[in-house]
C-alpha positions as CSV (number, residue, x, y, z in Angstrom):
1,X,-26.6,-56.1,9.0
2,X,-29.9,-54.6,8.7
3,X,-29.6,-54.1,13.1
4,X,-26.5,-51.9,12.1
5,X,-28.4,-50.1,9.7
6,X,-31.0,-48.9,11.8
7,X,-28.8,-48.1,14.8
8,X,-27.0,-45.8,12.1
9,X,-29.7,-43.8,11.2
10,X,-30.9,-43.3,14.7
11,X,-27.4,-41.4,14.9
12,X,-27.6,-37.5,15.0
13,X,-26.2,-36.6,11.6
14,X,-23.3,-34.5,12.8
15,X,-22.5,-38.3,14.3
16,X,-23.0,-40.1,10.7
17,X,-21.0,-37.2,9.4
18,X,-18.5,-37.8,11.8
19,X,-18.7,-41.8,11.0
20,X,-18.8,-41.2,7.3
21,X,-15.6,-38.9,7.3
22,X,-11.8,-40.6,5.7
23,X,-9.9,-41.4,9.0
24,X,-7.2,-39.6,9.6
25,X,-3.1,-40.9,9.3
26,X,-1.9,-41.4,12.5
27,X,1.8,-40.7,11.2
28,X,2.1,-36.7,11.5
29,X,2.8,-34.8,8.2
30,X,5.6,-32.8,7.6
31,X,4.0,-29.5,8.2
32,X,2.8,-31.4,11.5
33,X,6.3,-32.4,12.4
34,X,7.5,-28.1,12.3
35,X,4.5,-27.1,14.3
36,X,5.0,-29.5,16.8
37,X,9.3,-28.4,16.4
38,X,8.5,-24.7,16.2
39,X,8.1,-22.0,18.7
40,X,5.1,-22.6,20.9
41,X,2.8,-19.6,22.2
42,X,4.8,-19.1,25.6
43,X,7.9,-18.0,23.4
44,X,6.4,-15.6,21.5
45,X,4.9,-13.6,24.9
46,X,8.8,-14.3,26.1
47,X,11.3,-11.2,26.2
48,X,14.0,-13.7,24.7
49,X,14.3,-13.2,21.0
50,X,13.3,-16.0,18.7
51,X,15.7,-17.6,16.2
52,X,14.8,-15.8,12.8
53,X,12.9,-17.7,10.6
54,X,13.4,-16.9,6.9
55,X,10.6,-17.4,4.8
56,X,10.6,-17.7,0.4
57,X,12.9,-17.6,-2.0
58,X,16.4,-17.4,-0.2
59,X,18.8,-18.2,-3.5
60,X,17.9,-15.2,-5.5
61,X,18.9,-11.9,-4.8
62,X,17.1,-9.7,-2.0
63,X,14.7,-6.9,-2.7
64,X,16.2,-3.9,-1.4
65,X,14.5,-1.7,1.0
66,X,15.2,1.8,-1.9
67,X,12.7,-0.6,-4.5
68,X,9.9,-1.4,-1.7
69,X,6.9,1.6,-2.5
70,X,3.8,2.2,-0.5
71,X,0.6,1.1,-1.3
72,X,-1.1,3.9,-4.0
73,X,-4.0,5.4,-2.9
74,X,-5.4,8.8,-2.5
75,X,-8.9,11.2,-4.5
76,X,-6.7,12.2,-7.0
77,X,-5.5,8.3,-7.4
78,X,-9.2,7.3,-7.4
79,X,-10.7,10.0,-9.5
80,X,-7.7,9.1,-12.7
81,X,-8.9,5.6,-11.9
82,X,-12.5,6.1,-11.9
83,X,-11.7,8.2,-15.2
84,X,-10.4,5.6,-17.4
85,X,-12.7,2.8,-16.3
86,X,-15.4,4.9,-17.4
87,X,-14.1,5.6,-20.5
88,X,-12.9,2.1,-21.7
89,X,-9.0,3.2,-21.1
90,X,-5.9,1.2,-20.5
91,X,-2.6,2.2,-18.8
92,X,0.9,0.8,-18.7
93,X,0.7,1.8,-15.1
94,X,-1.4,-1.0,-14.2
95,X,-0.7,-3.3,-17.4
96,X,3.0,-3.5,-16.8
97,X,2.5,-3.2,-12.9
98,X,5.0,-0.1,-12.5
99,X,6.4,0.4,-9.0
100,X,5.6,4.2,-9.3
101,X,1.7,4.1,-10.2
102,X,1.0,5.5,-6.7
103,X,3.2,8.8,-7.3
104,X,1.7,9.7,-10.7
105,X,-1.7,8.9,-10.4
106,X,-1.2,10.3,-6.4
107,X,-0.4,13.6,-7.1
108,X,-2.5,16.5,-6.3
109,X,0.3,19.2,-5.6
110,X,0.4,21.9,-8.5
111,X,3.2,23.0,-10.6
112,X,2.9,26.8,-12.1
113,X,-1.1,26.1,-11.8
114,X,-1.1,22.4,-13.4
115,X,-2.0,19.3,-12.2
116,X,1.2,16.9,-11.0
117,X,-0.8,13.7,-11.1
118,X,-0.6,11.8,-14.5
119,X,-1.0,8.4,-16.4
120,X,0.6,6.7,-19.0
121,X,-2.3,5.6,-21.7
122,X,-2.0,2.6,-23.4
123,X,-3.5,2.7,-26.8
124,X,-4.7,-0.3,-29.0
125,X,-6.4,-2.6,-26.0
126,X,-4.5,-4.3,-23.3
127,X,-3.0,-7.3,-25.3
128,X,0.2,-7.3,-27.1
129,X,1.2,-9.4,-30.1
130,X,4.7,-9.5,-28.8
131,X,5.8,-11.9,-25.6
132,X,9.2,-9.9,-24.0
133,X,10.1,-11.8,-21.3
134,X,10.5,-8.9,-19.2
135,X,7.0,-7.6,-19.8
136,X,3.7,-8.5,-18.0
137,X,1.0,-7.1,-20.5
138,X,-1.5,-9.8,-21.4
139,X,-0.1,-11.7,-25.5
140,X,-2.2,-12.9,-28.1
141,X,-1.7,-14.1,-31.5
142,X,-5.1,-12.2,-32.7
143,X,-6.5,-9.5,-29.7
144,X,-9.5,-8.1,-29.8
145,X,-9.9,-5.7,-33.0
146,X,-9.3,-1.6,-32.1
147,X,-12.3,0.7,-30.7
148,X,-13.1,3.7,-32.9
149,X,-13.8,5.4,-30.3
150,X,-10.6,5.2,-28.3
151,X,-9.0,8.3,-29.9
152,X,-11.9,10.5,-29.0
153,X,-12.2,9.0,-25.5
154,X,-8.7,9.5,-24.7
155,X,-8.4,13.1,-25.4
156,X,-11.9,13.7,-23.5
157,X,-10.0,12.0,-20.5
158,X,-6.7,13.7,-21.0
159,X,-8.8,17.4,-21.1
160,X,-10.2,16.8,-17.8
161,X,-7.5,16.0,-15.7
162,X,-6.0,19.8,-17.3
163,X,-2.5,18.6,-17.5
164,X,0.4,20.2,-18.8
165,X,2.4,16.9,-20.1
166,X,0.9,13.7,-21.1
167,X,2.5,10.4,-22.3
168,X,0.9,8.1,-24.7
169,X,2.0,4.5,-25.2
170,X,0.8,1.5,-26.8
171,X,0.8,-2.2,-26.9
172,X,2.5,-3.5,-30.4
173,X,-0.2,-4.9,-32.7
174,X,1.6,-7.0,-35.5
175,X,-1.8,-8.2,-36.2
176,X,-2.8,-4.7,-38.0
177,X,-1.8,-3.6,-41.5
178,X,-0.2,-0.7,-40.0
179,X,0.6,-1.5,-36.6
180,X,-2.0,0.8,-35.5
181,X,-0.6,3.8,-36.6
182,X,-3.1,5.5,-38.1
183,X,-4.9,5.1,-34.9
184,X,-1.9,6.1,-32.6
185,X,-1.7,9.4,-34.9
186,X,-5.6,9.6,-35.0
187,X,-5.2,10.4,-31.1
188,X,-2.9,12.6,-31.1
189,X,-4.4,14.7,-33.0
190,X,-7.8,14.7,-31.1
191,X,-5.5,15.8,-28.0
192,X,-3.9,18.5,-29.7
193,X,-7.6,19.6,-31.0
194,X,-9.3,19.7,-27.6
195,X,-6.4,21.0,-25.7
196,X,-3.4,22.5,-27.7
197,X,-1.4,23.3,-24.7
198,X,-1.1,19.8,-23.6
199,X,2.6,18.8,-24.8
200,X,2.3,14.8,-25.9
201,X,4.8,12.2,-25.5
202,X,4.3,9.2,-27.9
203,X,6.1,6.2,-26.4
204,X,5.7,3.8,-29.7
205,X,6.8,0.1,-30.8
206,X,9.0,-0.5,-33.6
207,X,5.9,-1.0,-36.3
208,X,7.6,-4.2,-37.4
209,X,11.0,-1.8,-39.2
210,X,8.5,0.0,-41.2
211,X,9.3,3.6,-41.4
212,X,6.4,5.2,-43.3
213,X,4.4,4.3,-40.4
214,X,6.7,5.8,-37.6
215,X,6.8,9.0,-40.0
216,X,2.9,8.7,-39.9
217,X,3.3,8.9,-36.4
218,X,6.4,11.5,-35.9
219,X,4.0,14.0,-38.2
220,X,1.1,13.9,-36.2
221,X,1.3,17.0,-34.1
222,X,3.6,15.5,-31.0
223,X,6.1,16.7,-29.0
224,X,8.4,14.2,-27.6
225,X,8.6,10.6,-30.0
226,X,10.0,8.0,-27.7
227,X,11.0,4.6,-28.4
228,X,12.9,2.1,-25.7
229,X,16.1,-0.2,-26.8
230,X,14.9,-1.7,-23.5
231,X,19.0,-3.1,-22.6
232,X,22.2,-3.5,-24.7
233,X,22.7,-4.7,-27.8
234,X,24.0,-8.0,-26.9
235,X,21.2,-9.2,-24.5
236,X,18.6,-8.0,-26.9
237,X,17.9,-11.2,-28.4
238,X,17.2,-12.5,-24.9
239,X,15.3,-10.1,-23.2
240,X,13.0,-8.4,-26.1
241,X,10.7,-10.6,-28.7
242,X,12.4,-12.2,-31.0
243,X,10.8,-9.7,-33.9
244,X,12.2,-6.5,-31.8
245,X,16.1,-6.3,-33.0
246,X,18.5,-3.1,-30.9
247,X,19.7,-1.9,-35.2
248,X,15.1,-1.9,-35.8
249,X,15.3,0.7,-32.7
250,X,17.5,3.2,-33.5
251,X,16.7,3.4,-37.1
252,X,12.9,4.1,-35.3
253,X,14.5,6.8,-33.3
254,X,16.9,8.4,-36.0
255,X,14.1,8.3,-38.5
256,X,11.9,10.1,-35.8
257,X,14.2,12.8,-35.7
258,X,14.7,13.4,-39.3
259,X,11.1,13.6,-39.5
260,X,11.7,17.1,-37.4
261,X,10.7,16.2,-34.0
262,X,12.1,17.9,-31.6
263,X,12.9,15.6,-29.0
264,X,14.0,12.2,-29.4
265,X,14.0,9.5,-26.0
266,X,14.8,5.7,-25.1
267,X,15.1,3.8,-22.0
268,X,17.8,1.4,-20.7
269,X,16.9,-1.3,-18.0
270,X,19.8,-2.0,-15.6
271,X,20.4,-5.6,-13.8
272,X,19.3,-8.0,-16.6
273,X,23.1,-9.3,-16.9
274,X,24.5,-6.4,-18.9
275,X,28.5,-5.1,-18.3
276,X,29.4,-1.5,-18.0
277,X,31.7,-1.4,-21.6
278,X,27.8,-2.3,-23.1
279,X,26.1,-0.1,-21.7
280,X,29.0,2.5,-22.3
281,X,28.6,0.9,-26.3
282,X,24.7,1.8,-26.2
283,X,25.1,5.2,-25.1
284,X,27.5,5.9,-27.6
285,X,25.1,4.4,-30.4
286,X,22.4,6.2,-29.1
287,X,24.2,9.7,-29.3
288,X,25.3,8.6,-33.1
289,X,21.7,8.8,-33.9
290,X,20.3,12.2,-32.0
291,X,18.6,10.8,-29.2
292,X,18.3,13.8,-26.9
293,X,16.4,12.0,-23.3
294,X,17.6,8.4,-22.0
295,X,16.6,6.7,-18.6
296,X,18.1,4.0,-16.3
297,X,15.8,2.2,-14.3
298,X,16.2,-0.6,-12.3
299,X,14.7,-4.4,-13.9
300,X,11.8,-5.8,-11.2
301,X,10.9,-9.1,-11.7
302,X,6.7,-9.0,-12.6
303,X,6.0,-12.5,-11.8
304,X,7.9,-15.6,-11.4
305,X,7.3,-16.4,-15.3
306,X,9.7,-13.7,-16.5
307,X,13.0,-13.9,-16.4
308,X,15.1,-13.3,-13.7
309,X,17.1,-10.3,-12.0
310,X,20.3,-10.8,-12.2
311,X,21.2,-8.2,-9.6
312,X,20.2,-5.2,-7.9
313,X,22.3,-2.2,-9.0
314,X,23.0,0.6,-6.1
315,X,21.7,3.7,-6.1
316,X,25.6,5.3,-6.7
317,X,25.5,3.2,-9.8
318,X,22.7,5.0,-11.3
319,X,24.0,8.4,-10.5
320,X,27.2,7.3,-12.5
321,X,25.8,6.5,-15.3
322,X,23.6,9.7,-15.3
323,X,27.0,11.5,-15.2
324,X,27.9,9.3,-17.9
325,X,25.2,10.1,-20.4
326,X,25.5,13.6,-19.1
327,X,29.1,14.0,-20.2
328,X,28.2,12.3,-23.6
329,X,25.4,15.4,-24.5
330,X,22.2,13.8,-23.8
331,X,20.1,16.5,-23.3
332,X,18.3,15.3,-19.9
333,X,19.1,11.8,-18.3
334,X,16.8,10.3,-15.8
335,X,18.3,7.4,-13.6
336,X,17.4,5.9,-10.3
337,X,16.2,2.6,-9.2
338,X,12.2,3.3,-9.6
339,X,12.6,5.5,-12.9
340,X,10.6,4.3,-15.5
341,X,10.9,5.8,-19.4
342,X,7.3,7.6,-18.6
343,X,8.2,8.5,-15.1
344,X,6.8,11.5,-14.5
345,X,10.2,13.0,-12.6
346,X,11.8,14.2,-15.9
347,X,8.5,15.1,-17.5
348,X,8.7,18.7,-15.9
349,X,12.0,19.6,-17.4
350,X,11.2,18.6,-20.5
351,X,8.2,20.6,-20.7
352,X,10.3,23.5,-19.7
353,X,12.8,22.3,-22.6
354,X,9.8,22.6,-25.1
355,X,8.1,25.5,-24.0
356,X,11.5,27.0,-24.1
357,X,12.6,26.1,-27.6
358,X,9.0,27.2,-28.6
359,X,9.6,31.2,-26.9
360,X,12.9,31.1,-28.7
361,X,11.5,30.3,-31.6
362,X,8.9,33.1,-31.5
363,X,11.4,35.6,-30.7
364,X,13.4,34.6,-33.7
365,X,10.4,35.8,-35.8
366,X,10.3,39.7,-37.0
367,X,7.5,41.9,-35.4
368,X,6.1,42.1,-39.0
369,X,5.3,38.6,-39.6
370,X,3.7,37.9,-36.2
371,X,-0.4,38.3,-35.7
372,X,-0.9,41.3,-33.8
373,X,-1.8,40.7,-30.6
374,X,1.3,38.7,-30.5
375,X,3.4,41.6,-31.6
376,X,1.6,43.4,-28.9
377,X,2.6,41.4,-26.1
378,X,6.0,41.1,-27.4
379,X,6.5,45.0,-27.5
380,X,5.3,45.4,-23.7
């Protein structure tokens, strides 16, 4: 024995390695068995075609070739980024993994001298208290408390980029007296303080029914107040939290508008296993209660722990139902296959909507009421 062990160690070690080392099964493996089955290397230089292999999921329904978006990139797509990791800042771009992140933040055309590249800030941290089952953004029973600071940093943010429009949205924190709106108004305001001209967009939760706090919110110096009934009515229970109700949402968006903002907006996903007579149903509601924007966007599967698409709906689809919603009086109607409810294609016209309303309203005002240099310009 002792012979052996000495002839052993006068091995090179890449030998006692080798010696050491489990043998191997001399029965091929599966994956062994296809490579030896599949096509060898003098097929693929071959002219002949090769019989198509298809590779993933093959039960489940195709991603279509109109969803499939390029890779974002770009200075203006670097600098936004380089911006709110600086500052401590969250998006729903990136938290909720939105198809369209490389057209917003990729911008750098201008529009009547401002900016076209935006982002959709999400307030309150990057964890929700609420587990949708269509949403990626990070749950926790208790996340991390809010940063003071976040209002100030925000509208320092938003003022550099010198946009026209911006859209605010946060994650829901049930965890918080208030549901954070104190802090959601709190922002707001600092916006409107360091740059009036910027028109706001607050894309809010449903502050757990409570209406004193989406008044807190409606009052705060915004333009747009936007909250999404996410589907119909009947799937509600399915695809939203089990604390988020469809009757909670539009008493949010009615009591929004009572509160005297001007413009009122939701969002409807498409291909979670609604019917058209529901979605027909949900418009109708929606108009009961003076929302004046809605959007249809196609449902994209985050990862494989959310629920499934149920289909695909066509492009022609989506231009019905804007027809649809059109015909009903919405005011503008957004729908597509990549739309999202922050996406920034409808943002332009409804800037022009607001700064619209906003001359009209001027103009209603007699000469003698006006400040001076205001009746001025009015008189040239």
């Amino acid at each position: 024995m002792s012979h052996l062990v000495k002839t052993f160690r006068l091995l090179p070690s890449s030998l006692q390695r080798r010696c050491l080392a489990t043998a191997s099964s001399s029965t091929p493996s599966t994956f062994g068995k296809t490579l030896e089955n599949g096509p060898t290397l003098d097929d693929f230089l071959s002219e002949e075609p090769l019989e198509r292999v298809v590779l993933g999921n093959t039960k489940g329904p195709r991603l279509p070739s109109y969803l499939k978006t390029s890779i974002p990139s770009g200075e203006t797509f670097n600098k936004i980024k380089k911006d709110l990791r600086g500052l401590g800042l969250h998006t729903v771009c990136e938290e909720a993994r939105c198809p369209n992140i490389g057209d917003c933040w990729g911008g750098n055309e201008k529009l009547d001298g401002r900016k076209t590249a935006t982002a959709t800030i999400m307030l309150m941290g990057d964890t929700c208290t609420r587990g949708c089952r269509f949403c990626s953004v990070k749950t926790s029973r208790a996340p991390a408390p809010l940063d003071p600071h976040e209002p100030e940093n925000t509208a320092e943010a938003i003022s550099r980029w010198g946009l026209g429009y911006v859209v605010l949205t946060s994650v829901d924190r049930d965890d918080l007296a208030d549901g954070g709106a104190h802090h959601f108004a709190e922002t707001i305001r600092k916006i409107k303080q360091k740059a009036p001209q910027i028109l706001v967009e607050a894309l809010t939760g449903d502050f757990a029914g409570s209406l004193e706090q989406v008044s807190l919110v409606a009052k705060s110096g915004l333009d747009v107040y936007a909250h999404n009934v996410e589907t119909v009515e009947e799937l509600t229970p399915f695809v939203r939290d089990r604390r988020a109700t469809f009757r909670q949402s539009l008493k949010v968006l009615e009591h929004a508008k009572k509160q005297g903002v001007q413009i009122t907006k939701t969002s409807i996903m498409l291909g979670v296993g609604e019917t058209a007579d529901q979605v027909l149903a949900t418009l109708k509601e929606l108009r009961t209660v003076d929302v004046d924007v809605v959007t249809f966007g196609q449902y994209m599967r985050p990862t494989k722990r959310h629920m499934k698409v149920d289909r695909y709906v066509e492009p022609a689809e989506f231009d019905n139902w804007k027809k649809v919603a059109e015909d009903l009086g919405f005011l503008y109607v957004a729908s597509g296959p990549l739309v999202r409810s922050s996406y920034k294609a409808g943002e332009y016209y409804i800037e022009n909507v607001l700064r619209r309303k906003a001359s009209e309203r001027q103009a209603s005002i007699p000469l003698s009421e006006l400040p001076a240099s205001t009746a001025e310009d009015r008189t040239l």
